[in-house]
C-alpha positions in Angstrom: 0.6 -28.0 -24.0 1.3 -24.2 -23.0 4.6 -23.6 -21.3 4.2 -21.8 -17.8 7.0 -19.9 -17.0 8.0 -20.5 -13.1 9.3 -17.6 -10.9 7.6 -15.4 -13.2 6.6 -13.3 -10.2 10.3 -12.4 -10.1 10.6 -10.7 -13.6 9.7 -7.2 -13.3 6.7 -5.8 -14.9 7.9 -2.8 -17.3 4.2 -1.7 -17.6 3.8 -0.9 -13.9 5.1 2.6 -12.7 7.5 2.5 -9.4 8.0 4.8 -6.6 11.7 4.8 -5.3 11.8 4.5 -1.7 15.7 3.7 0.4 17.0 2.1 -3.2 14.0 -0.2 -3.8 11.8 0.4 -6.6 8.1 -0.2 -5.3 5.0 -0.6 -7.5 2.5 2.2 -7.9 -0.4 0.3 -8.0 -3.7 0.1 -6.5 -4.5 -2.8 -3.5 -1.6 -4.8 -1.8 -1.0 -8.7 -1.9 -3.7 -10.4 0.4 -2.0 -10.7 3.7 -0.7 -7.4 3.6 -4.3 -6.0 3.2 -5.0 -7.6 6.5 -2.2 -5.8 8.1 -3.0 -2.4 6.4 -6.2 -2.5 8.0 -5.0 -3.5 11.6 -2.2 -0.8 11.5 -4.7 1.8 10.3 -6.6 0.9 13.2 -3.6 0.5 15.7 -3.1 4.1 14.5 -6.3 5.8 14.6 -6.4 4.6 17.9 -3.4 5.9 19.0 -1.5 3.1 19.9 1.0 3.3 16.8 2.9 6.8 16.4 3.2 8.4 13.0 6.9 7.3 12.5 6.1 3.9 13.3 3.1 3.8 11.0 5.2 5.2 8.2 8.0 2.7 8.8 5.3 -0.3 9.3 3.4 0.7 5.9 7.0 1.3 4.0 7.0 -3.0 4.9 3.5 -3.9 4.3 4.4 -2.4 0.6 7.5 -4.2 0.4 5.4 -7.2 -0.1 5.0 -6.2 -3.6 7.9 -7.4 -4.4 9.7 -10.5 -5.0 10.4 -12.2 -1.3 13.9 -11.6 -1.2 13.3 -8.0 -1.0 10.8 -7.6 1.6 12.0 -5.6 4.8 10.9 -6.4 8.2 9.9 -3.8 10.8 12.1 -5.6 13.1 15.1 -5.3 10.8 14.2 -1.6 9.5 13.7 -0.5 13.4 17.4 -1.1 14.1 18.6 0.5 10.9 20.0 4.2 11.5 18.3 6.4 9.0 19.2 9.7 8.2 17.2 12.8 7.3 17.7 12.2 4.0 16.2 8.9 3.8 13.7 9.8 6.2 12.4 12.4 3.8 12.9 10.1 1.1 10.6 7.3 3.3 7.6 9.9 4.1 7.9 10.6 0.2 7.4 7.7 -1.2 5.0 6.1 1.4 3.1 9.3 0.6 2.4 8.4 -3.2 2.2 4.8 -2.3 -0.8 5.3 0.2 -2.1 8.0 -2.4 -2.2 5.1 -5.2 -4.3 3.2 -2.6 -7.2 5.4 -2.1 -10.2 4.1 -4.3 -10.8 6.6 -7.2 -13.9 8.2 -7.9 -15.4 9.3 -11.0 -15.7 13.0 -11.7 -18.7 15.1 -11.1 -19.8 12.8 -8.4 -20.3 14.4 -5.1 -20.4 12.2 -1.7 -23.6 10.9 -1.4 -25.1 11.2 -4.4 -26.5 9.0 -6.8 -25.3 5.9 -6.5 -26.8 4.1 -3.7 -30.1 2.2 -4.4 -33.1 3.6 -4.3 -35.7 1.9 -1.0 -38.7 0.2 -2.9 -42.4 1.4 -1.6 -43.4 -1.3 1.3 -46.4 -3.3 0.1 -49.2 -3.0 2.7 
């Protein structure tokens, strides 16, 4: 019988690279747990549409990538709103949402240009 380790979402990974952002060491990885991919996608929206401002969408993605971490560590826009921040950790913030969001885009392979190549080629239509 194997022995499963519980919690062992808690134990931090040492092969993952982190981005420090206000004191909390944030993994630089590629997608974001599953309900927090729902909410990237509405607050992209909400903010190509104007209806979220650029501080506010910093300060609401700075949470939805909280939720790489363990639970205890998550921060809530409700809670963060209230906090006084300085320029400081404002920067800091911008920063390291910054790389964050830059580990999210999907990376494509060299030499390839948009639109070429890889879509699938239309078959003849057989009369």
């Amino acid at each position: 019988m194997p022995i499963k380790l519980r919690n062992s979402n808690i134990i931090p990974r040492q092969d993952v690279e982190t981005v420090r952002v206000l004191e909390l060491d944030i993994p630089l990885t590629g997608d974001l747990p599953f309900g927090a991919q729902v909410e990237w996608f509405d607050l992209m929206t909400a903010h190509d549409e104007g209806k979220v401002g650029g501080l506010q969408f910093m300060m609401r993605a700075f949470c939805l990538f909280t939720r790489r971490l363990p639970k205890r560590e998550w921060v809530s826009y409700d809670w963060l709103a209230t906090q006084r921040i300085d320029d400081d950790e404002m920067a800091d913030l911008f920063q390291g949402v910054a790389a964050l969001m830059n580990a999210l885009k999907p990376e494509t392979p060299e030499g390839d240009e948009v639109g070429e190549g890889n879509a699938p080629k239309r078959g003849k239509s057989k009369k």
